[in-house]
C-alpha positions in Angstrom: 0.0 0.0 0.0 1.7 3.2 -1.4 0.0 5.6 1.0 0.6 4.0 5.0 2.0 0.4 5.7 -0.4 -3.1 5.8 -2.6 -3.9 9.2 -0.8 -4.4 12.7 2.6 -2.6 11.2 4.8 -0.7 13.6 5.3 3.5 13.5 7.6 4.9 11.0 11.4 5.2 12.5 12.1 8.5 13.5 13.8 10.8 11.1 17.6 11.1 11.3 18.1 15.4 12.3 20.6 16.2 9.3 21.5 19.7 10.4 18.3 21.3 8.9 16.4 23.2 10.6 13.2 22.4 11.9 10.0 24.0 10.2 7.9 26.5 13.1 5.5 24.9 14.3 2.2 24.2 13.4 -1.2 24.0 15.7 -1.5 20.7 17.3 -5.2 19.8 17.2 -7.5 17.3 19.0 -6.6 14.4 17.1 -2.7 15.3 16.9 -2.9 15.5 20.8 -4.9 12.2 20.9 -1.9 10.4 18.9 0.6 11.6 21.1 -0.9 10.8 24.0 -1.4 7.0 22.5 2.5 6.9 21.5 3.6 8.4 25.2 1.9 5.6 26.6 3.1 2.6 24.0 5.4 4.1 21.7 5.5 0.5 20.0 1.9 1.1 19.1 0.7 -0.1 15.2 -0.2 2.6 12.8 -4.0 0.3 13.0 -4.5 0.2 16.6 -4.0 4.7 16.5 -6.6 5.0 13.8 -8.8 2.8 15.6 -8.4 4.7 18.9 -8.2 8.5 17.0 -11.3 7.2 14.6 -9.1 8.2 11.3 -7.9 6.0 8.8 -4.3 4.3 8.8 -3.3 6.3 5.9 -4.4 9.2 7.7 -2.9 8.5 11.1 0.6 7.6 9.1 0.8 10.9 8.0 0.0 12.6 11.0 2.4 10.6 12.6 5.1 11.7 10.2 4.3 14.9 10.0 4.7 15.4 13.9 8.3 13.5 13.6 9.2 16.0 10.6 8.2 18.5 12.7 10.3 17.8 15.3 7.2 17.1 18.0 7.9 13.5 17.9 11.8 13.1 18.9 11.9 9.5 18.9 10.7 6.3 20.2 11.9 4.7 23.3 11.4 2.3 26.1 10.7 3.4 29.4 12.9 1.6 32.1 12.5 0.4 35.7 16.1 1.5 36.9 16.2 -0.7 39.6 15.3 -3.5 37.7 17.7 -2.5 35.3 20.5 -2.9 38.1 21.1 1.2 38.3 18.7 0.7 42.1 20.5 4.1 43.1 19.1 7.5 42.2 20.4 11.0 42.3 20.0 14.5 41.3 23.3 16.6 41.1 22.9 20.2 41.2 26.1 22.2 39.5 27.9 25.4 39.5 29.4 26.2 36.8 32.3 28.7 35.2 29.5 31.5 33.4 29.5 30.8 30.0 30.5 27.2 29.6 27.9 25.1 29.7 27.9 23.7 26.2 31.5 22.6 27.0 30.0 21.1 30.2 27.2 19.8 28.4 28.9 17.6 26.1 31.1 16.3 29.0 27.9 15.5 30.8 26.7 13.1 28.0 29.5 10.8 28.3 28.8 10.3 32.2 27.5 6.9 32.6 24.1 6.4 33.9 23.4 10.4 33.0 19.5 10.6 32.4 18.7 13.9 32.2 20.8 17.3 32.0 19.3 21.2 32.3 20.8 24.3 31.9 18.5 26.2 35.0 18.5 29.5 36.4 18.3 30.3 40.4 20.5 28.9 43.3 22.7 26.8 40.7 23.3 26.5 36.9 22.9 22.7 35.9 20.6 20.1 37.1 21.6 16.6 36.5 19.6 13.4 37.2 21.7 10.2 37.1 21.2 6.2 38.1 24.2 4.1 39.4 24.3 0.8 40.3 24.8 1.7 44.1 26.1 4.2 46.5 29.7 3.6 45.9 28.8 3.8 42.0 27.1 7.2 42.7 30.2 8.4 44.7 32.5 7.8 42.0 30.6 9.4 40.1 30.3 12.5 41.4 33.5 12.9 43.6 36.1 11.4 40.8 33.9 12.3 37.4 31.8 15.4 37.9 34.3 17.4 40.5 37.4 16.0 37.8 35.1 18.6 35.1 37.6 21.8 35.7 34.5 24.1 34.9 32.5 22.4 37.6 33.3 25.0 40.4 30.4 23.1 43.1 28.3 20.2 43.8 25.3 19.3 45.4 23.9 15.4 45.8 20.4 15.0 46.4 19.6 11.1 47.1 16.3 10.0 45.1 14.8 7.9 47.7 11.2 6.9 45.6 10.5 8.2 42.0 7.5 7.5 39.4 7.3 8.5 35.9 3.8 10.9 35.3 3.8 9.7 31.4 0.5 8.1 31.0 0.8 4.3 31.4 -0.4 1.8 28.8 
């Protein structure tokens, strides 16, 4: 079928970013927000089971599934992880100071930490927020006391234990 894949087939891959930029962004309506709200919960969901659940057709729902990738709404597809079960049991967030003006330097040094989940440049009582899993305490120590202090534009850090999370993304 030229125009959308056959029955029970899986959600286009999402478009490799080439350097272009992104178009601006176009109104989302009820039916956009429907389909993203079906993909946060099962981002493996088939192209038929979204048409079924929006009340379009799979043609229809293909291409409004690619145009919110090509747009940049949809970033990807991904699973989400229990990071206990996943061995990573401890959870922190690491507040930073930072030298002004260097956080795309720290940034990119950021991304090669292991078990770094999430990273944000934020403004008040310090510049970068960082959420990261370890296997354990000692894990998380290294990490922060060899690996993040080790960054020479790190000027400060601040370890705050996770003791209980849960993800707010709708569940399937």
């Amino acid at each position: 079928m030229a125009d959308g894949p056959q029955d029970g087939s899986v959600l286009p891959p999402p478009r490799p970013v080439d350097g272009a930029p992104l178009p601006p962004p176009r109104p989302l309506d009820a039916i956009d927000q429907d389909i993203l709200k079906i993909l946060q919960a099962d981002g493996r969901a088939s192209i038929r089971s979204v048409a079924e659940r929006v009340h379009v057709s799979r043609a229809n729902a293909y291409a409004r599934i690619n145009r919110l990738v090509e747009d940049g709404v949809i970033r990807g597809f991904s699973a989400r992880v229990d990071h206990e079960r996943a061995g990573h049991g401890t959870s922190a967030y690491v507040t930073l100071n930072i030298v002004q003006n260097t956080w795309r330097t720290v940034r990119e040094q950021l991304r090669q930490l292991p078990g770094a989940s999430h990273i944000a440049l934020v403004g008040g009582d310090f510049d970068v927020l960082l959420l990261v899993h370890t296997p354990d305490n000692r894990a998380l120590r290294e990490l922060v006391l060899t690996r993040l202090q080790a960054i020479p534009e790190v000027l400060s850090t601040r370890t705050l234990l996770v003791f209980e999370e849960e993800d707010l993304e709708p569940e399937p």
